[in-house]
C-alpha positions in Angstrom: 0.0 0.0 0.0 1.4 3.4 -1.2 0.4 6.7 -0.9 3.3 8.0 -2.4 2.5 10.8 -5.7 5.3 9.3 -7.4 8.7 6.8 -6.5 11.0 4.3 -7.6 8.5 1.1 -7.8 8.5 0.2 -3.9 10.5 -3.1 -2.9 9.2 -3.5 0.5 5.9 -3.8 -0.1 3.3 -2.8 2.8 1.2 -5.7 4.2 -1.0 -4.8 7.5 -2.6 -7.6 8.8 -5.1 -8.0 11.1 -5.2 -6.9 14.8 -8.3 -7.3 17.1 -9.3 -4.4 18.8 -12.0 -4.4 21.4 -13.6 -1.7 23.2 -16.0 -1.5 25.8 -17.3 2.0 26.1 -20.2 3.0 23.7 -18.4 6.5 22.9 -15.5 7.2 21.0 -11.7 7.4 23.6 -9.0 8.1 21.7 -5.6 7.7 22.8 -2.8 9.6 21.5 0.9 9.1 21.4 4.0 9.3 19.4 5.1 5.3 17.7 8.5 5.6 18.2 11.3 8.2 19.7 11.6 11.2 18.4 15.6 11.4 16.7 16.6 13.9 14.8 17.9 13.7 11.1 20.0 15.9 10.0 19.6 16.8 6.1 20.2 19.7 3.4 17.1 21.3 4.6 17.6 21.2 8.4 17.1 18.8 10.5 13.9 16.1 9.9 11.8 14.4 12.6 10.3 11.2 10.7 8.1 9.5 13.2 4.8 8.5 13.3 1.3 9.3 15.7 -0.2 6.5 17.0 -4.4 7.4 17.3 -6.3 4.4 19.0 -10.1 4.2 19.6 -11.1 2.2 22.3 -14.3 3.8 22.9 -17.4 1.9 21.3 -18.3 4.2 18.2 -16.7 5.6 15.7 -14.6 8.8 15.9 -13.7 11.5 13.5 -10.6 13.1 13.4 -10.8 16.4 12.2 -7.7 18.2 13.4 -4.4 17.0 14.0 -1.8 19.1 15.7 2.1 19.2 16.5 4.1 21.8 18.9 6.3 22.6 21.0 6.3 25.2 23.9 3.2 26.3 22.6 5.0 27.1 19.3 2.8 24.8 16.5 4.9 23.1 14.3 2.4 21.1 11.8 -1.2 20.8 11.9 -3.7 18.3 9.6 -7.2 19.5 8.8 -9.6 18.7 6.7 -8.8 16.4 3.5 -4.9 17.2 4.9 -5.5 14.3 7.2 -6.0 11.4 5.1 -3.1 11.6 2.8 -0.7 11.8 5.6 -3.1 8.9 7.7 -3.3 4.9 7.6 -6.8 4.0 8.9 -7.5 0.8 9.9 -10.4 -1.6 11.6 -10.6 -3.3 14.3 -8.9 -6.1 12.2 -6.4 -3.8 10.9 -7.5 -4.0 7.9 -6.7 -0.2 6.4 -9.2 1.7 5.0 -9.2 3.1 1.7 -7.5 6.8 1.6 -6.6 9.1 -1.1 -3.8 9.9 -2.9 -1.5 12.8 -1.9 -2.6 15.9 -3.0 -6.6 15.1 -3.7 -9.1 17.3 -3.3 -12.2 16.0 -2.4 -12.9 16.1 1.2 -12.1 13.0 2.2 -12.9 12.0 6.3 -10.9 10.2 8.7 -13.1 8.1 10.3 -11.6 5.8 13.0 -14.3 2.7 13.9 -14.8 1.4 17.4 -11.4 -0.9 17.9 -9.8 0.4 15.3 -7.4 3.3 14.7 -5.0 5.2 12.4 -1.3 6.0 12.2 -0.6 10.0 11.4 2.9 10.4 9.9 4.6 13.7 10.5 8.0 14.8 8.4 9.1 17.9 10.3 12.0 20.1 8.5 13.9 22.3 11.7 16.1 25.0 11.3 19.4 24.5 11.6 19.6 27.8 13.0 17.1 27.4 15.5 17.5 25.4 19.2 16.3 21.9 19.0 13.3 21.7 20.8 13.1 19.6 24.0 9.8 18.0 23.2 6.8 18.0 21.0 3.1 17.7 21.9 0.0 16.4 19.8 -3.4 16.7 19.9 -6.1 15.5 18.1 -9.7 17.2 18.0 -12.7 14.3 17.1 -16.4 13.8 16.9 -18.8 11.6 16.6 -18.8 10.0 13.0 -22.3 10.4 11.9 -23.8 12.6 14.9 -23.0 17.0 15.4 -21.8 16.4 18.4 -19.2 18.6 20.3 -15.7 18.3 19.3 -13.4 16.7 21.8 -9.3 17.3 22.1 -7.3 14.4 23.3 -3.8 15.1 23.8 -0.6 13.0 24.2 1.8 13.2 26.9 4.8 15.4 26.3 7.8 13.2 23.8 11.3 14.3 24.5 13.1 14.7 21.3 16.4 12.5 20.9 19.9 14.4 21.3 21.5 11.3 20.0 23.8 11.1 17.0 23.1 9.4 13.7 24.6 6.7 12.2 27.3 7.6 10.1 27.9 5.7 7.4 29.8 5.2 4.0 27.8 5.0 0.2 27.1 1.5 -0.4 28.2 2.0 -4.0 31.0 3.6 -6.2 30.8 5.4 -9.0 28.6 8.5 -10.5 24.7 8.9 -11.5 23.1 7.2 -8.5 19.3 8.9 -7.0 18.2 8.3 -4.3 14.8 7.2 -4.9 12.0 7.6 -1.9 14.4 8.9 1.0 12.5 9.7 4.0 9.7 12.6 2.8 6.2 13.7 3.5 4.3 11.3 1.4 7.0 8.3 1.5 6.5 4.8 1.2 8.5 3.1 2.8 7.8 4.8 6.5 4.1 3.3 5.5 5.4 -0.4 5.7 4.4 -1.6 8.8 5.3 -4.5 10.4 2.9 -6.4 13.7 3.8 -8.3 15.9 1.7 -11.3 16.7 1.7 -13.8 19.2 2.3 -17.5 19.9 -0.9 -18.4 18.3 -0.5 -16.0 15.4 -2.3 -13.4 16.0 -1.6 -10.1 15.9 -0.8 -7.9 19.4 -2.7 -4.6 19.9 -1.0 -1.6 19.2 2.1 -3.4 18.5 3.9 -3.2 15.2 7.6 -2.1 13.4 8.6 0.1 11.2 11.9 -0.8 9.9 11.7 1.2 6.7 11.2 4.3 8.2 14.6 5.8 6.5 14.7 3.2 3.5 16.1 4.4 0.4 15.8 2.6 -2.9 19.2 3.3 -5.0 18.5 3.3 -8.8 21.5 4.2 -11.4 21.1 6.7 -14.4 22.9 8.1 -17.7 23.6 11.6 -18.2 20.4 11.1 -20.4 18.4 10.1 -17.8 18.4 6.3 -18.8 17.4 4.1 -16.2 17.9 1.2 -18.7 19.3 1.2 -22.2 17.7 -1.6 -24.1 14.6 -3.6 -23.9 12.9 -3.2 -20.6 11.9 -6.6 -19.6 15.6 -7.6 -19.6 17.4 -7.3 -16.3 21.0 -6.6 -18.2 19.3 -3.7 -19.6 19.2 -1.8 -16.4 22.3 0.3 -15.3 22.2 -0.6 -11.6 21.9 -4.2 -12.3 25.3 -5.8 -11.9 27.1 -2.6 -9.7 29.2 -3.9 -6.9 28.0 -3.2 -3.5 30.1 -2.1 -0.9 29.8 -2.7 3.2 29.3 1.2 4.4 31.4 0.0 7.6 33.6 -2.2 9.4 31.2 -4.8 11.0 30.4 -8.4 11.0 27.8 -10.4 8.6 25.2 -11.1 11.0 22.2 -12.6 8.5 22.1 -13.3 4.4 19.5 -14.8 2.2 20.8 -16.2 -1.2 19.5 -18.3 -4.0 15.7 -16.3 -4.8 15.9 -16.0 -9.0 15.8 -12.7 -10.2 12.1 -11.3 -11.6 11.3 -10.1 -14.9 11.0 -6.5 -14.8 9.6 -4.2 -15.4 7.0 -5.5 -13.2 6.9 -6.5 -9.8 6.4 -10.2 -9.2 2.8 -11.4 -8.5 1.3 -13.2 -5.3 4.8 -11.8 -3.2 4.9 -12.3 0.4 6.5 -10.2 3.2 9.0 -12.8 4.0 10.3 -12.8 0.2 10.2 -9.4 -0.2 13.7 -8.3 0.3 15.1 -10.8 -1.7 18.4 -11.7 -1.2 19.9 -9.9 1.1 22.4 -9.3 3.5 22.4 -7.9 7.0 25.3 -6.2 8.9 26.3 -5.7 12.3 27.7 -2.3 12.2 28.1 -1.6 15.9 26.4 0.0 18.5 23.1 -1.7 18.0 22.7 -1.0 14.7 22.1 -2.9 11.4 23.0 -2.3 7.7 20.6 -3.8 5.2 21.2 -4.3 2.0 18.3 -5.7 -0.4 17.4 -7.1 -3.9 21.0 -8.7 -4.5 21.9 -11.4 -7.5 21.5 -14.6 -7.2 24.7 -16.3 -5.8 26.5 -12.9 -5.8 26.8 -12.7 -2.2 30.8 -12.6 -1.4 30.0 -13.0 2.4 29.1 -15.5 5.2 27.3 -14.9 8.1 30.4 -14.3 11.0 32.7 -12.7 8.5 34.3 -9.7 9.5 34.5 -7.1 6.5 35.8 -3.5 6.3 34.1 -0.9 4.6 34.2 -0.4 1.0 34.6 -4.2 0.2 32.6 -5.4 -2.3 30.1 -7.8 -0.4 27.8 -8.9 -4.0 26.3 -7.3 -6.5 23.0 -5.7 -7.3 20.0 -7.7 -8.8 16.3 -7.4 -8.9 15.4 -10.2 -6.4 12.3 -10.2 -4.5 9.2 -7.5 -4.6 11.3 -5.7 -6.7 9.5 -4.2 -10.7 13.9 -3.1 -11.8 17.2 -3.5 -10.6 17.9 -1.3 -7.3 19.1 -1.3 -3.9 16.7 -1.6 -0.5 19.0 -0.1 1.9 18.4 0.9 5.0 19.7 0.6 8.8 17.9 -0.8 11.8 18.4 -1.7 15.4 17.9 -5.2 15.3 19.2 -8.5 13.2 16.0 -8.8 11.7 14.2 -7.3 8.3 10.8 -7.4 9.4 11.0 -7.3 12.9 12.9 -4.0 13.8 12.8 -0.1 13.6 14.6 2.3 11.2 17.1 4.6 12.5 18.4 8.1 11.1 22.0 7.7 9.3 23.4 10.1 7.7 26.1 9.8 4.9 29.9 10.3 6.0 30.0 12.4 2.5 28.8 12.2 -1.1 28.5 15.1 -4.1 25.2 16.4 -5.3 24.2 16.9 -8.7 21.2 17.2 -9.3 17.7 16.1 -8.3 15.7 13.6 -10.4 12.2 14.6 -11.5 9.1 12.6 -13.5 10.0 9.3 -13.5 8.6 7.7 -16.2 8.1 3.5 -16.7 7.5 2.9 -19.7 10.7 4.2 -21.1 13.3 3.6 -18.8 13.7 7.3 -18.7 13.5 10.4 -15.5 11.4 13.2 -17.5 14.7 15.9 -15.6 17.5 15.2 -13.7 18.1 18.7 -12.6 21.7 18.8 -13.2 23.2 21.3 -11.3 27.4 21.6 -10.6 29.0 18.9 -8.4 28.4 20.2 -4.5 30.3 18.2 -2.0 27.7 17.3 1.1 29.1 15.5 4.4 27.4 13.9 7.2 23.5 14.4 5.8 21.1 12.6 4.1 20.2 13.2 0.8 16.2 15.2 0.1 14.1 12.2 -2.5 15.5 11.7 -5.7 18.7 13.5 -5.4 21.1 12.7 -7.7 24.5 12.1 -7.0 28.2 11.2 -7.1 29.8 8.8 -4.4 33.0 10.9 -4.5 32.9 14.0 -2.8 36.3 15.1 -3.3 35.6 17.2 -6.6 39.5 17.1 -7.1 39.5 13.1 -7.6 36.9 13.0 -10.3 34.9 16.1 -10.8 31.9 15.8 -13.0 30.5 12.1 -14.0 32.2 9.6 -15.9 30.6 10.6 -18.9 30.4 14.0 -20.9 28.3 16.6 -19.1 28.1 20.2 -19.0 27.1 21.5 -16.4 25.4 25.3 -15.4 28.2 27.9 -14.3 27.9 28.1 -10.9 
């Protein structure tokens, strides 16, 4: 499930399944509070808080959410009204099954009705000033009535979340080379933050209010020609597409901690049917990078993997190569980095790039052609320590004195 305008075809596909609900009361009673912790990611805009509002209703009827709001010392920050809320909202049942929404940017008024059991997940992307002090903690509220009754609005507010002081992960590109964009990097209407993972019990079944988001800074790594090629040559042909076949490099010293290998490769440019969530990544390979952290590295080739689960590697060795396994329409990479050995069952954390150079920033990606409609080339600009905004393109040297420009002819605008 996507509500993304427009991305890199998603690899990680979203699958909520169901989770019972049950509420005694024969009112709406919402609860409000913040998924996860509140860390900050630094980025060429500022600095982002990706995170996600948890709104339950336990009550017994059906609840309307009709203003959502974010601030801190009494300073709002964001606020959802109207048909704002539903494209930033997952609503689901008291099954979790989600509810249909519209997409991004629709017009109709479109209400955010939470049933009895049920509830819906609010995703904030919050862009800070750099030159402004971090705040110490945000606060939410959301204002509801009844779903089919004029009845007075009520506020429910969440408890006061401190917001993180701790560093990102630092890490290396996991790639070489020139022309890569970062497709679907942590934004406002991303995909990936919308993949959400619950946890059941023994029997199978799903525990309230208790899921993962492990995708939450997930970027999908797609490689392009200075004219704009995605793939040169017939599109159903995995050769055709210039990621498929790049090396991929371990962004840190660490230890191989899980791999998957042996998946075939699909037939792009389409994803493959009937795909599960536990063949989704393909084959992959996870990394114990220190500190309680996790590199993952997704959609590899088939018997490419150059690793074993207990190896030590440094970074920048070539661990395999890049494929198109798993839920996966093209040839890209699924990387992201999480704080537990486990693709499905762990939460994203913010890392940040030790250094890469920007060159421009991708724009209507078109695929039926293999083509980006613009690539926005704009003069090299070194970056360090940041993650890069969606679809930025760029170079994995930042030193503009070892290379430059790209590997192929380009002129660029004077600066």
């Amino acid at each position: 499930m996507s509500l993304a305008p427009r991305r890199i075809p998603h690899a990680l596909c979203c699958h909520l399944l169901g989770l019972g609900l049950a509420g005694a009361a024969h009112a709406a009673a919402l609860t409000v509070k913040v998924h996860h912790e509140l860390e900050v990611l630094p980025t060429p805009a500022g600095r982002a808080l990706v995170y996600e509002l948890d709104v339950r209703n336990f009550g017994g009827g059906c609840a309307r959410i009709v203003d959502v709001r974010a601030s801190s010392d009494a300073q709002p920050l964001r606020r959802y009204q109207g048909d704002a809320i539903a494209p930033n909202a997952l609503v689901y049942d008291a099954r979790m099954t989600p509810l249909p929404n519209p997409a991004p940017g629709a017009s109709a008024l479109h209400p955010v009705d939470v049933p009895a059991g049920g509830g819906a997940v609010v995703y904030f992307f919050l862009v800070l000033d750099n030159n402004l002090p971090l705040p110490d903690a945000l606060r939410h509220e959301v204002d509801s009535t009844d779903c089919n009754a004029a009845a007075t609005t009520r506020s429910t507010a969440g408890s006061d979340t401190p917001v993180s002081r701790a560093a990102p992960v630092v890490v290396g590109l996991p790639f070489a080379g020139h022309g890569w964009v970062a497709g679907d990097s942590p934004n406002d209407f991303g995909v990936h933050r919308r993949t959400l993972i619950p946890l059941r019990d023994g029997g199978g079944d799903p525990i309230v209010g208790r899921y993962h988001v492990p995708e939450r800074y997930a970027i999908d790594w797609v490689k392009v020609d200075a004219d704009a090629h995605r793939a040169i040559g017939p599109l159903d042909r995995n050769a055709s597409y210039l990621a498929w076949g790049e090396p991929i490099l371990a962004v840190a010293d660490g230890t191989i901690s899980r791999i998957r290998d042996g998946m075939a490769e699909g037939t792009p440019p389409h994803n493959p049917p009937n795909a599960t969530m536990e063949m989704a990544a393909g084959n992959y390979i996870m990394q114990d990078i220190g500190g309680g952290h996790y590199a993952f590295y997704a959609h590899l080739q088939p018997g490419s993997l150059r690793v074993r689960v207990g190896e030590r590697v440094r970074r920048g060795q070539v661990i395999a190569l890049l494929g198109n396994s798993g839920n996966s329409s093209e040839a890209h990479l699924h990387f992201h980095v999480s704080d537990a050995n486990d693709p499905l069952l762990s939460e994203g954390v913010p890392y940040v790039f030790e250094r890469y150079q920007a060159t421009g920033l991708a724009g209507g990606l078109n695929e039926r052609n293999g083509l980006f409609d613009d690539l926005g080339l704009h003069a090299p600009s070194p970056r360090f320590a940041l993650m890069p905004p969606s679809y930025a393109v760029l170079d994995a040297d930042a030193d503009p004195d070892a290379v430059g420009a790209w590997a192929f002819p380009i002129r660029y605008p004077a600066q």
